[in-house]
C-alpha positions in Angstrom: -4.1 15.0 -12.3 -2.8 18.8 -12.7 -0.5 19.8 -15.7 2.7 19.1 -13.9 2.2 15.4 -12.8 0.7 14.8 -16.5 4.2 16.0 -18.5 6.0 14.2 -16.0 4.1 11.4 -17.0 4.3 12.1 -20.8 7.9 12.5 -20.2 8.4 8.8 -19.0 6.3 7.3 -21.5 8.1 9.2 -24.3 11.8 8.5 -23.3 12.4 12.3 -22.6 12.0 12.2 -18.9 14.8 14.7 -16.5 16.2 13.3 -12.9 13.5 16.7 -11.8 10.9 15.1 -13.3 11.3 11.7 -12.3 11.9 12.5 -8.9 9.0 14.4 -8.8 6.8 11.8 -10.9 8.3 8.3 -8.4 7.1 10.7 -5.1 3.9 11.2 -6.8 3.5 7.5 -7.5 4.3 6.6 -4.1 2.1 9.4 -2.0 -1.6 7.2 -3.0 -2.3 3.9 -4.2 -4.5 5.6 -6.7 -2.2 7.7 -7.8 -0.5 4.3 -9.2 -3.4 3.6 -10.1 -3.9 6.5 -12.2 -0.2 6.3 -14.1 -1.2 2.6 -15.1 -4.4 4.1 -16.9 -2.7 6.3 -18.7 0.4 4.2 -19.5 -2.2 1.6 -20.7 -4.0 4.2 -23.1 -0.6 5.5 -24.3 0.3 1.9 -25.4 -3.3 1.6 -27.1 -2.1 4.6 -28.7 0.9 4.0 -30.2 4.0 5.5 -28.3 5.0 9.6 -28.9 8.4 11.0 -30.6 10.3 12.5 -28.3 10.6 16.0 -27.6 6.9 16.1 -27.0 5.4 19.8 -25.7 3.6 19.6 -22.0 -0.3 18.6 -22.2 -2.8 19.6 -20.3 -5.0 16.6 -18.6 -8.0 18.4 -19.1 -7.3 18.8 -22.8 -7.2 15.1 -22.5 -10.4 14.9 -21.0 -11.7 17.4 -23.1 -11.1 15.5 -26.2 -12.9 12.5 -25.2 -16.0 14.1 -24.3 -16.1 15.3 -27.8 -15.7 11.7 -28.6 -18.8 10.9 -26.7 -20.9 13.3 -28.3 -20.5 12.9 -31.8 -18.2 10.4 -32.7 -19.0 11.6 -37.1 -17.6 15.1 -36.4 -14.6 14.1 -34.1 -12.6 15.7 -36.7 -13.8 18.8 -37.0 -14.3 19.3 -33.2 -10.8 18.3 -32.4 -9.0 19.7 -35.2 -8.1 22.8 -33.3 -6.2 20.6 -30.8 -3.4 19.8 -33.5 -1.2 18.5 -30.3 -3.0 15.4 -30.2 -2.8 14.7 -34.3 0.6 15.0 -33.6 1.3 12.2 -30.9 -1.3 9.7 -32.7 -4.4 9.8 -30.2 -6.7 11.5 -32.1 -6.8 9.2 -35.1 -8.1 6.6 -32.5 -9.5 8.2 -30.0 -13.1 6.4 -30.1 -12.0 2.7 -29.6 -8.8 3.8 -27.2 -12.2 5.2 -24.8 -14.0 2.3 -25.4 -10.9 0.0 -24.3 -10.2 2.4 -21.8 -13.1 2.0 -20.3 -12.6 -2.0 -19.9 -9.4 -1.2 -18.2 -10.7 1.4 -15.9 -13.3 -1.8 -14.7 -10.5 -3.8 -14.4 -8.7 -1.8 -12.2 -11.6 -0.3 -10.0 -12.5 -3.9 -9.6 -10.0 -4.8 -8.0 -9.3 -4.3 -4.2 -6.2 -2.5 -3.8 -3.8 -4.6 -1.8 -2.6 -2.5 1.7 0.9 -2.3 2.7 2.1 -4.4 5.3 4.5 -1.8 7.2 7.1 -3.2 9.5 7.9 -0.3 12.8 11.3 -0.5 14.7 11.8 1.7 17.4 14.5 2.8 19.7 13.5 3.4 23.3 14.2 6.2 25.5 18.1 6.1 26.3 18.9 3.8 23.5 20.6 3.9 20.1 19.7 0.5 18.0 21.0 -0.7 14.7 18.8 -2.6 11.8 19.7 -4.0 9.0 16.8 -3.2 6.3 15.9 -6.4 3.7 17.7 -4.5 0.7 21.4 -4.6 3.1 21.2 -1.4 3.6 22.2 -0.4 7.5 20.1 2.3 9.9 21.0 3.6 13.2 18.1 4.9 14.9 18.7 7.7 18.1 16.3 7.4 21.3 12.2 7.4 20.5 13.0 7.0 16.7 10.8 5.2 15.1 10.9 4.1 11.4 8.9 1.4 9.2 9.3 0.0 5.7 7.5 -2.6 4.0 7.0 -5.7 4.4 7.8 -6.6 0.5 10.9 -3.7 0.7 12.8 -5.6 -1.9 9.4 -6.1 -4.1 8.6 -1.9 -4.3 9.8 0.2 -7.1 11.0 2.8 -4.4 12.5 1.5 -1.1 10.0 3.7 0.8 11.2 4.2 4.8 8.9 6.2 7.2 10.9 8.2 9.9 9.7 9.9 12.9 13.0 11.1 15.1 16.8 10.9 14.5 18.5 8.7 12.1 21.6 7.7 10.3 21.7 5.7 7.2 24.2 3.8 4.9 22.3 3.0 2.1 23.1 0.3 -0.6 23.3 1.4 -3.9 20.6 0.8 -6.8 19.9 3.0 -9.4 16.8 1.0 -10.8 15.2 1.2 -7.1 15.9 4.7 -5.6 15.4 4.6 -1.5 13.4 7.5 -0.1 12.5 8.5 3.4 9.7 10.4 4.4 10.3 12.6 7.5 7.7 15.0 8.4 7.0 17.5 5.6 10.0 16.3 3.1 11.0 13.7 1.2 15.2 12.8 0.9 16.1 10.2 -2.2 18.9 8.9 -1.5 21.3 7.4 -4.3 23.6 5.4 -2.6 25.0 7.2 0.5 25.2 7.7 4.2 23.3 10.9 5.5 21.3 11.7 8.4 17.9 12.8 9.2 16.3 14.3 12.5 12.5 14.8 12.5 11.3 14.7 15.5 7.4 15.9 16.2 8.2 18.2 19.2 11.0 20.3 17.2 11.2 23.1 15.2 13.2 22.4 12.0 13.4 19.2 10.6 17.8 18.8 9.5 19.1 16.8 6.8 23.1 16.0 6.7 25.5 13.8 4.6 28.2 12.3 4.8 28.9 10.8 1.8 27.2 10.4 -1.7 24.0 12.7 -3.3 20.3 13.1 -1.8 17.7 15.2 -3.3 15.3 17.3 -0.5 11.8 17.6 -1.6 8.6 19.0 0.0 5.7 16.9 -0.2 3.1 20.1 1.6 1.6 22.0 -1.2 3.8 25.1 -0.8 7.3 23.3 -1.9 6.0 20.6 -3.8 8.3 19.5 -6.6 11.0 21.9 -5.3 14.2 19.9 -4.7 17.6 20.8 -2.3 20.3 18.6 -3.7 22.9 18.0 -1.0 26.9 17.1 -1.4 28.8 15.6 1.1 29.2 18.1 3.9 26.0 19.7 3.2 23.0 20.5 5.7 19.7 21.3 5.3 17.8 23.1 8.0 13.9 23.0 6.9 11.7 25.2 9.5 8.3 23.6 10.0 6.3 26.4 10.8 7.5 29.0 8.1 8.0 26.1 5.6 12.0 27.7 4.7 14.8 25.8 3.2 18.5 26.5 4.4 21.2 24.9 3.3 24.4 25.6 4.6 27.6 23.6 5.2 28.9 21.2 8.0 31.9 22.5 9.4 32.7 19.9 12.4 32.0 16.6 10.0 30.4 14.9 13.4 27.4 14.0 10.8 27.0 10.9 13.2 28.5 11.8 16.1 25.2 10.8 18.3 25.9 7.5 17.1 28.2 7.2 19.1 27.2 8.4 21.8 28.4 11.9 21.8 26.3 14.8 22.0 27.5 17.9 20.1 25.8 21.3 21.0 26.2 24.7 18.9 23.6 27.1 19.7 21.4 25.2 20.2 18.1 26.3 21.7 17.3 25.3 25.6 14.5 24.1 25.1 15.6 21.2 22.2 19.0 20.4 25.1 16.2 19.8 27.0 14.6 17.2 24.9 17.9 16.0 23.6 19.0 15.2 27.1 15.3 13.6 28.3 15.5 10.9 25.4 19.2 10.1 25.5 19.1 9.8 29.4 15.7 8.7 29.9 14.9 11.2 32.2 11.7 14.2 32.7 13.1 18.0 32.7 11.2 19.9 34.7 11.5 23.8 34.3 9.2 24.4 37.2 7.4 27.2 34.7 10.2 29.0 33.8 11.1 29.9 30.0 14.6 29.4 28.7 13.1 29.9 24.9 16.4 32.6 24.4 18.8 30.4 26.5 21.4 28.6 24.2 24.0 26.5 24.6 27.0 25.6 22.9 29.1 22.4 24.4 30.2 18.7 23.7 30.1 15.7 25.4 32.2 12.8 24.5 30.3 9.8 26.7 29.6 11.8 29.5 27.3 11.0 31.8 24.2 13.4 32.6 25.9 14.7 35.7 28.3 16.5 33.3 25.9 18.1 31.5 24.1 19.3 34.5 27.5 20.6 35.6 28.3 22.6 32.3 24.8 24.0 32.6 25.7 25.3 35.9 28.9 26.9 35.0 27.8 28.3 31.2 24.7 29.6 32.3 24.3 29.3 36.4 21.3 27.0 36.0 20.8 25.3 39.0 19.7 21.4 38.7 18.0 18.9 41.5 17.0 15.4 40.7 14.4 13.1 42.0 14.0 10.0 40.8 14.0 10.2 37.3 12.9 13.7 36.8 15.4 16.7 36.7 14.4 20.2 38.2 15.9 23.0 36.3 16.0 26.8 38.2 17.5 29.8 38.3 19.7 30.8 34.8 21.5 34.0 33.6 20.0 33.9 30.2 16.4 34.7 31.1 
């Protein structure tokens, strides 16, 4: 554990903990079963230990570690070898430090012995040219856009967080419960949701991964290395654009409100890139786009669609930009364009 995850864990044990650090700590605790692991060691050796006034300074694990190995050595001049570390005199450890390692180590047997249980995930996915809605075990209500997938344990209502896995588009209504935050996990971030309706769209093939709401609070977090522990919060009528490739945050406001406008089946177009209309249009339709080679990476398009069929998209394509369309089958053969 590095410095940061061991004060957030100090912080909890000692009453003092921030919403920061105990969003930061509760994504931690859910990213590895050992890391669970390792807060219910700790917790165990704090209560061993007698529990810390609040207001504690941040501790360094490896001072921690440090400590003990002095323990180890010479367990008659633990006083003298330690008594530059004043911290832990202060919070109680250090007067018993040899028996808490001793029972420590029992614990650590007990845990390591013990196989740790997988989750059982649960996947729903919407098809091609679908939109589905599911009703999540904690009442809490998901629409899911064409080749969305998202899973959730089995035991949802059992888990500390309400964990959800999202790959694609989605819109949630989430019930409220501040003892058991809900968190979804799209790509490279992490949204916590506090009771609220929002939506996500992380899908694989795209470029930025966007976070909208509608109503209610979320807090954006970035799980790679770069941004983690570095939180967006979002308002209602807030966006966040997150670019996967240069790892940017932009947050910027909604000014249409259609936060869930795909839900109902329109699609809603502002400068958008070519090449994600062409996705958008392949999933909601269930059709292939073929480009026949050519690159419409600066083609954009700004248009919306209120239930129209794909014919009228193929049409405004034609008159916005003079690309020429031809299907067979199910595929769609794109050509020509003034934007190339």
């Amino acid at each position: 554990m590095d410095d940061k995850i061991w004060s957030c864990i100090l912080k909890r044990l000692t009453g003092t903990e921030t919403p920061g650090s105990k969003l930061f700590l509760d994504q931690w605790l859910t990213e590895d079963a050992a890391n669970l692991q390792k807060y219910n060691e700790a917790k165990i050796i704090w209560e061993l230990t007698g529990h810390l006034k609040p207001g504690v300074p941040e501790v360094s694990f490896q001072q921690f570690k440090d400590s003990s190995r002095i323990a180890e050595e010479d367990s008659g001049t633990l006083t003298e070898k330690v008594g530059k570390k004043n911290s832990f005199w202060r919070y109680g450890i250090a007067a018993a430090l040899i028996g808490v390692f001793l029972l420590a180590g029992l614990y650590y047997y007990k845990f390591n012995s013990e196989e740790v249980q997988p989750v059982n995930w649960v996947v729903k996915k919407a098809d091609a040219g679908k939109v589905i809605k599911i009703s999540l075990p904690d009442s809490s209500t998901v629409w899911l856009n064409s080749g969305t997938e998202i899973s959730f344990a089995r035991e949802f209502n059992k888990q500390k967080l309400r964990m959800v896995k999202l790959t694609g588009e989605a819109y949630f209504e989430v019930r409220h419960d501040k003892n058991h935050p809900f968190v979804v996990r799209s790509g490279k971030l992490n949204t916590t949701v506090y009771g609220t309706s929002f939506s996500i769209r992380a899908y694989d093939n795209e470029t930025k991964t966007l976070v909208a709401v509608n109503s209610g609070k979320v807090g954006v977090t970035g799980i790679d290395q770069q941004h983690k522990g570095f939180t967006v919060m979002l308002l209602p009528n807030d966006k966040l654009n997150y670019s996967n490739a240069e790892g940017e945050f932009l947050k910027t406001l909604i000014i249409n409100k259609d936060v869930d406008s795909w839900v109902k089946g329109e699609l809603i177009f502002e400068q958008t890139p070519l090449t994600e209309v062409f996705e958008t249009l392949s999933r909601k339709y269930d059709i292939k786009v073929n480009t026949e080679g050519r690159s419409y990476a600066g083609c954009k398009l700004t248009a919306r669609f209120n239930n129209q069929p794909l014919q009228a998209v193929l049409k405004a394509l034609r008159l916005s930009l003079n690309i020429q369309s031809k299907q067979i089958g199910e595929t769609i053969y794109l050509k020509g364009g003034n934007c190339m």
